[in-house]
C-alpha positions in Angstrom: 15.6 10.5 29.8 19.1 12.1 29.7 19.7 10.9 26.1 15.9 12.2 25.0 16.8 15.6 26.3 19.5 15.7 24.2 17.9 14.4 21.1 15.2 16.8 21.7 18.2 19.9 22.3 19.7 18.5 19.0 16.6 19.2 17.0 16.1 22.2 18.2 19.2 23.7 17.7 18.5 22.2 14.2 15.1 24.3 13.3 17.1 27.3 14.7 20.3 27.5 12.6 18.3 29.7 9.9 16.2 32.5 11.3 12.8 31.1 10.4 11.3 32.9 7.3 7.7 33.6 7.5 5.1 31.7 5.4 2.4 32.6 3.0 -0.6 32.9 4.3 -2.4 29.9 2.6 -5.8 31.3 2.4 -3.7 34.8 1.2 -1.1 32.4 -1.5 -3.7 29.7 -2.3 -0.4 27.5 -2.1 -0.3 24.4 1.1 3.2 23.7 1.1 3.5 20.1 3.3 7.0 18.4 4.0 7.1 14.7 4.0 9.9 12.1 2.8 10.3 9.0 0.2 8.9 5.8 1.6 5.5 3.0 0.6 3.7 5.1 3.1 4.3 8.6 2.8 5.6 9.6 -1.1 6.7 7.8 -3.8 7.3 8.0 -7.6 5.5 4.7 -8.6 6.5 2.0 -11.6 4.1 4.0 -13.8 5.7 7.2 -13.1 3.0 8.8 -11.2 3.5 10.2 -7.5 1.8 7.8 -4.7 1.3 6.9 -1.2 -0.9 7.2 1.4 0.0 10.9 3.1 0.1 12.2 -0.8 -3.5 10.9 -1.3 -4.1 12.0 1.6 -2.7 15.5 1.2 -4.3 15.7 -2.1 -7.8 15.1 -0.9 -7.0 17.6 1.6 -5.7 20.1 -0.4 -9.1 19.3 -3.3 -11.6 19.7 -0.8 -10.0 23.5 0.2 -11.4 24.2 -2.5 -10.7 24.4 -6.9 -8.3 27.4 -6.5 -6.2 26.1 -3.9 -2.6 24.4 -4.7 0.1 21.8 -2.9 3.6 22.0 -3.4 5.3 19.1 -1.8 8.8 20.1 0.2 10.5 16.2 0.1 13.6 16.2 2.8 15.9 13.4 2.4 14.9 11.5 5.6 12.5 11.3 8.7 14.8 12.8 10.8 14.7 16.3 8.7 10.9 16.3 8.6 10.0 17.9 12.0 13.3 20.6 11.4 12.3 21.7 8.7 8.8 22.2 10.5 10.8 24.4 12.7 12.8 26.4 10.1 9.2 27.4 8.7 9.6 25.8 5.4 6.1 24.3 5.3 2.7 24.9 6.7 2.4 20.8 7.9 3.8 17.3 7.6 2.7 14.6 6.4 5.3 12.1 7.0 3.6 9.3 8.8 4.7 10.6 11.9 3.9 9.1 15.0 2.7 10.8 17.7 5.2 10.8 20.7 5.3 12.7 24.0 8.7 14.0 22.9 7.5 15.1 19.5 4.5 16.9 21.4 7.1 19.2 22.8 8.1 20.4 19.5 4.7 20.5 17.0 1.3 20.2 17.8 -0.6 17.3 15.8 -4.2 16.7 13.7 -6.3 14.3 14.6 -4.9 10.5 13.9 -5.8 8.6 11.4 -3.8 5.1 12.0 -3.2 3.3 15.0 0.5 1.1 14.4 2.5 -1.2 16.5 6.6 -1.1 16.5 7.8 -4.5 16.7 11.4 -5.7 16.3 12.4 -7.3 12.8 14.4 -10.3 12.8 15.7 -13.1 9.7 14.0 -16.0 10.4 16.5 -18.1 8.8 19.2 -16.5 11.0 17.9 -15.2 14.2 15.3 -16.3 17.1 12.5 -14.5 17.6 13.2 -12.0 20.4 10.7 -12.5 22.9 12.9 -10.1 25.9 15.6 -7.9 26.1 18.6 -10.4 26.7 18.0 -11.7 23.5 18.9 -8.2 22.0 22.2 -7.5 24.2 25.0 -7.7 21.7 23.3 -7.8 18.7 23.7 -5.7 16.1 20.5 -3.0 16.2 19.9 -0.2 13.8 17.1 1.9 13.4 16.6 5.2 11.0 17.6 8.6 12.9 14.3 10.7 13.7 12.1 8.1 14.2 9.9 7.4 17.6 11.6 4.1 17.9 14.4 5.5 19.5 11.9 6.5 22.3 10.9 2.8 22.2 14.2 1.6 22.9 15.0 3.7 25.4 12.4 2.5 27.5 14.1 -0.9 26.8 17.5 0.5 27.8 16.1 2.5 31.3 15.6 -1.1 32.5 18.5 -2.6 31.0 21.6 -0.2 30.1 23.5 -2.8 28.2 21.4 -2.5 25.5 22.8 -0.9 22.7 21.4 0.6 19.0 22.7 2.8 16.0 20.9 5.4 13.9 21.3 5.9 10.7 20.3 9.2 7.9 21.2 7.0 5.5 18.5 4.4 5.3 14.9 4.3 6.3 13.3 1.4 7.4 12.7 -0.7 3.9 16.5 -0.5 3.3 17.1 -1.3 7.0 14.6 -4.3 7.2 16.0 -5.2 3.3 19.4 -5.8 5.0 18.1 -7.7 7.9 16.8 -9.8 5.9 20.0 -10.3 3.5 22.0 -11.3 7.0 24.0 -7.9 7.6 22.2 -7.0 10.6 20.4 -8.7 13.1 17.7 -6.7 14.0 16.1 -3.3 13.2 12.1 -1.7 14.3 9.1 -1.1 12.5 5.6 0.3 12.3 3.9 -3.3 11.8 2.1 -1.8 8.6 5.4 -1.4 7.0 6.9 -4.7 8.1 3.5 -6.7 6.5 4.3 -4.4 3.1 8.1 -5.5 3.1 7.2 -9.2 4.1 6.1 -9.5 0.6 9.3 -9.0 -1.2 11.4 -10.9 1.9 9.5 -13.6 3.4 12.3 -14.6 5.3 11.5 -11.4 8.0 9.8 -12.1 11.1 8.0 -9.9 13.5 8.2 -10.0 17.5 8.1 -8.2 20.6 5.9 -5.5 20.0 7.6 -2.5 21.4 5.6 -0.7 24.3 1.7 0.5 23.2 0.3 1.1 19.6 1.3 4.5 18.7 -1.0 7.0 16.4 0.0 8.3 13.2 -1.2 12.1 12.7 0.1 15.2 10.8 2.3 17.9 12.4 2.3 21.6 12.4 4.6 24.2 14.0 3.2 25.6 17.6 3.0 29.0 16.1 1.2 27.8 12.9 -2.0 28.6 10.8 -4.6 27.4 13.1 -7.3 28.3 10.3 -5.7 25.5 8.7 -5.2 23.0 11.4 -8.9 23.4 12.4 -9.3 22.5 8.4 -7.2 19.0 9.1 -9.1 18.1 11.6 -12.6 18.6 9.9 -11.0 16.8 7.1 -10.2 13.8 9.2 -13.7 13.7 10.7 -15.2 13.9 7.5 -13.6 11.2 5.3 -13.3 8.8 8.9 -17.2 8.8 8.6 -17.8 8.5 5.3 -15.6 5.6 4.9 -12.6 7.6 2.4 -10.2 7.1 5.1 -10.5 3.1 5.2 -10.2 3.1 1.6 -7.4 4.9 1.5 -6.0 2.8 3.9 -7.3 -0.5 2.2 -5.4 0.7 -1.1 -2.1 0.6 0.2 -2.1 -2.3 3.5 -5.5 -4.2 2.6 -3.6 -6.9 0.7 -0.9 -6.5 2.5 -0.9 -10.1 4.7 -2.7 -11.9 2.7 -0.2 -13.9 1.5 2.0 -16.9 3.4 6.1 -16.6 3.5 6.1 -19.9 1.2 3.7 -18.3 -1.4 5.8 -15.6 -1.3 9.4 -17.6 -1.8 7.7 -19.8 -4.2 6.7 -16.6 -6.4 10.0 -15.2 -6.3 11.1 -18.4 -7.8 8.6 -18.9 -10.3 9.3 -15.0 -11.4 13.2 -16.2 -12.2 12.5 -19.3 -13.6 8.9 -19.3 -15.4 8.2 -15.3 -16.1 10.7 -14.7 -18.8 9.2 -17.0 -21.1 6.0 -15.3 -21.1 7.0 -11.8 -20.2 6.6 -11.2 -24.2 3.1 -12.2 -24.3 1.6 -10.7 -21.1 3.3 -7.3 -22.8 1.9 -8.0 -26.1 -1.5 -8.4 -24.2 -0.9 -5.0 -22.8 -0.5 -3.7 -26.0 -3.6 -5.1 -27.0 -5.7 -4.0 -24.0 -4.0 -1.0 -22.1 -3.5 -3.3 -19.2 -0.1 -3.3 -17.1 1.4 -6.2 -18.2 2.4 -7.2 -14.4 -1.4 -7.4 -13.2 -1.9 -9.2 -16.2 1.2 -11.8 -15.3 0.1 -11.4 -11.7 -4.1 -12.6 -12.5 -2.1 -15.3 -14.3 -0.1 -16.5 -11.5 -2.8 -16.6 -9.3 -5.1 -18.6 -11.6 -2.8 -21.5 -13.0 1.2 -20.5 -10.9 2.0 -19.6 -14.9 1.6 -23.7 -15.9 -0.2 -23.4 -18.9 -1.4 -26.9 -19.1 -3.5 -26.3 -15.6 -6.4 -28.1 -15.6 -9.1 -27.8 -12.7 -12.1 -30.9 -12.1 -14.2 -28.6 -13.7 -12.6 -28.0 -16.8 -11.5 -24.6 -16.3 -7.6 -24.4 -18.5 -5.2 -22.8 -19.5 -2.6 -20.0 -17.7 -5.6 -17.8 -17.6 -7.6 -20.9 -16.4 -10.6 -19.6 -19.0 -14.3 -21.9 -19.1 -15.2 -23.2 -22.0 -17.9 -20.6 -22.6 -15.7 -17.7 -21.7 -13.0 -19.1 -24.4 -15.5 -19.3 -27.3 -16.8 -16.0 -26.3 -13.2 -14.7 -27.4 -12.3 -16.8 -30.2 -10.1 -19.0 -28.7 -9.5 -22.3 -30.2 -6.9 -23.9 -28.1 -7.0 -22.8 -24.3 -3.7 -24.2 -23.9 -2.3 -21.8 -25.8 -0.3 -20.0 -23.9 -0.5 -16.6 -26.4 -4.6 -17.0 -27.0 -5.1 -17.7 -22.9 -3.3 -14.7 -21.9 -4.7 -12.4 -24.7 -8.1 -13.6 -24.4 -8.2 -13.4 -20.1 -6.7 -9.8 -20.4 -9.3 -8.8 -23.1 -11.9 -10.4 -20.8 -10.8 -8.3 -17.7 -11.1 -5.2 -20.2 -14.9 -6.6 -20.8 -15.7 -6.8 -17.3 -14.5 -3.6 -16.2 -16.4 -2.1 -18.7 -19.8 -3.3 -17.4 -19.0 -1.7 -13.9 -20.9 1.4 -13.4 -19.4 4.0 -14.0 -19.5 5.7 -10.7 -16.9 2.9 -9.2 -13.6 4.6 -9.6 -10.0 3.0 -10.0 -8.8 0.9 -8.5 -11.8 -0.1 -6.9 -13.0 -1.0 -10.8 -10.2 -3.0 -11.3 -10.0 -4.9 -7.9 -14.3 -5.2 -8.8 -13.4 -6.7 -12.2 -11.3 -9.1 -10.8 -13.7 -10.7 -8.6 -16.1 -10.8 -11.5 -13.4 -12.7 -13.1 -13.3 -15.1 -10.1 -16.8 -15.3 -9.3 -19.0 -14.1 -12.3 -20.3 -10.7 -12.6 -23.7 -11.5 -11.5 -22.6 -12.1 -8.4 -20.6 -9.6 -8.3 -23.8 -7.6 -8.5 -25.4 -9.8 -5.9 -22.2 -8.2 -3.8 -22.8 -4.8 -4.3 -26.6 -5.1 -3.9 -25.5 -6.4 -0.1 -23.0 -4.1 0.0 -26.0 -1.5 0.1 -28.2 -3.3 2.3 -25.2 -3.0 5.1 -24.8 0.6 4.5 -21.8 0.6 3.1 -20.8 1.8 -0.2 -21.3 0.0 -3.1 -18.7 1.6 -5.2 -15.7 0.5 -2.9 -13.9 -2.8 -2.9 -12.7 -2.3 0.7 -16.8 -2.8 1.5 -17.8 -4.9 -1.4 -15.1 -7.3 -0.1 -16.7 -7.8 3.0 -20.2 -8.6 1.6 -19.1 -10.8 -1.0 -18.3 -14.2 2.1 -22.0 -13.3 2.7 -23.0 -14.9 0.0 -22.4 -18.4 1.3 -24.4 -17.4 3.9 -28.5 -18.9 3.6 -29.8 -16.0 5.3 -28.2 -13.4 2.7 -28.3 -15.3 -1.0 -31.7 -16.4 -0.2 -32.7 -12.4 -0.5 -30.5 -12.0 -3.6 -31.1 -12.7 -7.6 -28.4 -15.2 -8.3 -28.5 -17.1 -4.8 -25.4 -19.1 -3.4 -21.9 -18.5 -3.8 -18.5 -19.2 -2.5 -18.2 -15.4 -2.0 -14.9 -15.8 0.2 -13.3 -17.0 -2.9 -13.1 -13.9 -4.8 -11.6 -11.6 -2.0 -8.7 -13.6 -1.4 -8.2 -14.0 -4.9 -8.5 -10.4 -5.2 -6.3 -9.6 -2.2 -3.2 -12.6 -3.8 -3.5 -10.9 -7.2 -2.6 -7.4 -5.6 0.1 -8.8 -3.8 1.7 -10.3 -6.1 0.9 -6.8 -8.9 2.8 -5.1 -6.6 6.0 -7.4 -6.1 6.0 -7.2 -10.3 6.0 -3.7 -9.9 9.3 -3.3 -7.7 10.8 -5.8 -9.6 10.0 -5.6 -13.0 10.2 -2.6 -15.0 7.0 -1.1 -17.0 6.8 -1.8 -20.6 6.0 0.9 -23.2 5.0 0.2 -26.6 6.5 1.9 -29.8 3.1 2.2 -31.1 0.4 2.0 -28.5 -2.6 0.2 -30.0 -5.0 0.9 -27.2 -4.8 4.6 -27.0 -5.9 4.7 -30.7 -9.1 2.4 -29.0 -9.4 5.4 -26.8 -8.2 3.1 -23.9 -5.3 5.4 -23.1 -4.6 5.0 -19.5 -6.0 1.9 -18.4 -4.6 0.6 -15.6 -2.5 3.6 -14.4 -4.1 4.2 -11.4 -3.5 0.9 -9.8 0.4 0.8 -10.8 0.8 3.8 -8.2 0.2 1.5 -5.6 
């Protein structure tokens, strides 16, 4: 308690260095200024150079549904740690930092209504360390966690019951680069939100999860004590709003629904694959961009998934090739050897380009994408078996995160039996869906974007295609 006292003195004295300045009045200034920091789930500059993450859509949204004259101007501190000062020091009217929300913290700001429940857990290398399952097993290791966070309110817990425990903090890392380094050997353990850790798992398989760290916390935004409470009382209707209508859990779906889809040995065996098989083709999945406007990783990624970038792959039903076409969908597109590796690649890109164009228009990327996808997988038809359920539950038609969970249904008797093109192995599509995201989204940290001299398909009026799902 001693030690949060002090922590909570510390930032104090921090917000009161500068006499605080007094803001616009946003509904005077038509300006939200928010603070948040870099990280996957607050604010990011993404591999197609275009601002993500989950607070910024969120804030956006926000910010949109004010109304057409209002603005956002993003204040982006260098850590967590300088989020709630900066609160203080009345350089912005909110946060959105996913910040958790913490008895200590409540002494400081006051928060919006949550919109994600997450669990700390402590983050080990399997290859190197046991899975902590009490405190002994963390007494003299080596623990580091990033300064500002709630996790030093975890730990402290820990350490009330046994004072030998001991933990750094650091301003110099947040918790990707501190779970990055666990899982390279040069620490033993650090803590994360479990959200983050499933996100990181991806790019290290070799991290483990355990020991989940006191009760799942609530991540909210946070405004000064003294702030605009026209605006709070804003938040909060905004949180109501898009938790009913079902915008929050696709938000939510965009950035974690793919997140653990994916085993630790798919995960190595990609990484592998990426060293030793992708350079060969990385030519002709960017030449297929050229041709169709599509980011040359999803393309590589759709490929991976279908044949593990082998293109002699050849399934008992005569599906071949990397792009594993049929032989109907091949002489649909010209192609005369589906071995091929140049004609498979260029023909299953133009053929994702032909299915996302017979999506309505009123399903929005990446939804579209993701939705032309599973037509890939399963057939369009029924894909539009899906979506017809997808109504019938009363969900929304036009978003993946619901159509995924109608399309198993159609396995089901008492479902296909209602619907036009009957029986399907509808739990197919979603995972290949969910893997093809994955592994879009390892390409994306890894590999850089590819920008043609002379881009044919903006000439085709296909400028931008794709953009919206390299942000994520």
């Amino acid at each position: 308690m001693r030690a949060l006292l002090i922590l909570l003195m510390t930032l104090l004295l921090m917000g009161c260095k500068e006499p605080a300045k007094p803001l616009p009045d946003p509904q005077q200034s038509k300006e939200i200024i928010v603070v948040t920091h870099n990280g996957p789930s607050t604010y990011y500059y993404s591999g197609n150079n275009q601002y993500a993450g989950l607070e910024y859509d969120l804030v956006r949204n926000f910010v949109r549904e004010l109304g057409p004259e209002y603005s956002v101007k993003f204040l982006v501190v260098n850590n967590i740690s300088q989020v709630i000062p900066a609160l203080l020091k009345r350089k912005a009217h909110f946060a959105a930092a996913d910040l958790t929300i913490t008895h200590m913290r409540e002494h400081m700001v006051q928060f919006s209504q949550p919109y994600q429940n997450v669990q700390q857990q402590m983050v080990f290398n399997t290859e190197l360390t046991k899975a902590p399952a009490s405190i002994q097993d963390l007494l003299g290791k080596q623990i580091v966690i990033p300064a500002g966070t709630s996790y030093a309110e975890r730990l402290q817990a820990l350490k009330d019951k046994e004072p030998k425990l001991h933990w750094s903090e650091t301003k110099t890392a947040n918790s990707d680069e501190l779970m990055a380094r666990v899982a390279e050997g040069e620490l033993d353990y650090t803590v994360a939100d479990g959200h983050l850790i499933a996100l990181v798992q991806n790019y290290y398989p070799n991290l483990g999860a355990s020991m989940p760290l006191g009760k799942p916390e609530q991540v909210a935004w946070a405004f000064p004590k003294s702030g605009d409470a026209w605006l709070q009382g804003k938040a909060d209707a905004f949180f109501q709003r898009i938790r009913h209508d079902g915008t929050l859990r696709n938000l939510i779906d965009r950035y974690y629904g793919h997140a653990d889809r994916l085993k630790p040995v798919d995960v190595t065996s990609f990484m592998q694959r990426s060293e030793s098989l992708l350079p060969k083709y990385v030519h002709l999945f960017q030449e297929a961009q050229e041709l169709t406007g599509l980011d040359w990783r999803l393309i590589a990624a759709i490929a991976y998934q279908e044949s593990h970038w082998d293109r002699f792959n050849t399934s008992p039903t005569n599906v071949r090739g990397m792009m594993m076409l049929t032989e109907d969908t091949a002489d649909r597109l010209g192609v005369t050897d589906r071995l091929d590796a140049k004609q498979s690649i260029i023909a299953g890109a133009r053929y994702v380009l032909m299915l996302k164009d017979l999506i309505p228009e009123s399903v929005h990327e990446p939804d579209r994408t993701w939705m032309a996808l599973a037509a890939y997988n399963i057939g369009y038809a029924h894909l539009q078996d899906a979506r017809i359920l997808t109504k019938k539950l009363k969900l929304n038609p036009d978003r993946w995160v619901d159509v995924k969970k109608a399309l198993p249904m159609l396995s089901k008797e008492e479902h296909y039996t209602q619907l036009k093109y009957g029986y399907a192995r509808g739990g197919a599509p979603v995972v290949f869906v969910e893997s093809v995201r994955t592994y879009h989204k390892i390409l994306v940290k890894r590999e850089p974007r590819h920008t043609p001299i002379f881009p044919s398909f903006e000439v085709a009026g296909l400028s931008g295609v794709g953009n919206a799902i390299s942000q994520e």
